[in-house]
C-alpha positions as CSV (number, residue, x, y, z in Angstrom):
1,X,18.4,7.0,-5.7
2,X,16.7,10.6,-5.0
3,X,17.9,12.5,-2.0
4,X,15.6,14.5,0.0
5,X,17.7,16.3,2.6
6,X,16.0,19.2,5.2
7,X,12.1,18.5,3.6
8,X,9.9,18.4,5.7
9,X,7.7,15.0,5.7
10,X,4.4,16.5,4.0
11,X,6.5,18.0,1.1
12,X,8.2,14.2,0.4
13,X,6.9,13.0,-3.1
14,X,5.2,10.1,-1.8
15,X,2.1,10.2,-3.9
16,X,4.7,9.8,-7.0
17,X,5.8,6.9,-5.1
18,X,3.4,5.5,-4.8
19,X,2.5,5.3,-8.3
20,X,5.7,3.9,-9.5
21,X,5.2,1.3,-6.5
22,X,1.9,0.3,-8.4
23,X,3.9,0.1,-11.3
24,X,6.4,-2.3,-9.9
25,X,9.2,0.5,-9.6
26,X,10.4,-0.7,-5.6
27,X,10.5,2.5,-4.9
28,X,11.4,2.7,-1.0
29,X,11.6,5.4,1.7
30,X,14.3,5.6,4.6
31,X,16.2,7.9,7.0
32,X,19.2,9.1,5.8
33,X,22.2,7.3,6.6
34,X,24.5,8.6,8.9
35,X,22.5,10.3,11.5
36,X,20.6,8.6,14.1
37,X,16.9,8.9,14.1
38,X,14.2,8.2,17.0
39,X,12.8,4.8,15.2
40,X,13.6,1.4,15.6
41,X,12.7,-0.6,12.1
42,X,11.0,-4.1,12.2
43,X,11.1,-6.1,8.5
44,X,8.3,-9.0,7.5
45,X,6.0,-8.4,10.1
46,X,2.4,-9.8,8.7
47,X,-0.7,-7.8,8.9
48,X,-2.7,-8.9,11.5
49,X,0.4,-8.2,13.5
50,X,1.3,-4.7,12.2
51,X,-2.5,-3.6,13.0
52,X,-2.5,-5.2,16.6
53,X,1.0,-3.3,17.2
54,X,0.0,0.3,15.4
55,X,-3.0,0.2,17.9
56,X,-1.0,0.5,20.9
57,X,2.3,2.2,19.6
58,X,3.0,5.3,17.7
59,X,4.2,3.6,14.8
60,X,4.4,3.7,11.0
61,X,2.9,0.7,8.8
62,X,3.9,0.0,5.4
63,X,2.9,-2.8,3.2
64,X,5.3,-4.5,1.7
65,X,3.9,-7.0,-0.5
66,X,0.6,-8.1,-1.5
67,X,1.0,-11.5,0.2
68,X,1.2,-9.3,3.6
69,X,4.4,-8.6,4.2
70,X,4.9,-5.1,6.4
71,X,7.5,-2.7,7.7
72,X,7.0,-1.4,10.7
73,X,9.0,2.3,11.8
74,X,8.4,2.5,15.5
75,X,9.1,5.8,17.5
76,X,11.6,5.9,20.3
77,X,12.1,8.1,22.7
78,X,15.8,8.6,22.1
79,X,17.8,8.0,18.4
């Protein structure tokens, strides 16, 4: 686990994670636990889906799997 507390989203080491993804590392991203955060998360959402909903919503996509599998971090108005 690597905790990245008060950094600001374009100073996250995503590109590294990105590379140990492509390595089969599982390397996942999150809000920290035990605040509450404007999103609402949505798990095994397929691709075709993920598009049609990041098209009308302000809304984060991240593939999961080859096979299609996405995440989906939607913003709320309120945590």
């Amino acid at each position: 686990m690597i905790w990245h507390r008060d950094v600001a989203l374009g100073a996250l080491p995503l590109a590294w994670a990105r590379a140990e993804n492509a390595h089969q590392a599982d390397v996942y991203i999150r809000p920290a636990r035990g605040a509450r955060w404007p999103v609402a998360f949505v798990d095994d959402v397929d691709t075709d889906r993920a598009h049609h909903v990041a098209a009308a919503h302000a809304v984060l996509v991240v593939q999961t799997s080859r096979q299609g599998g996405c995440h989906l971090w939607l913003a709320c108005q309120h945590p």
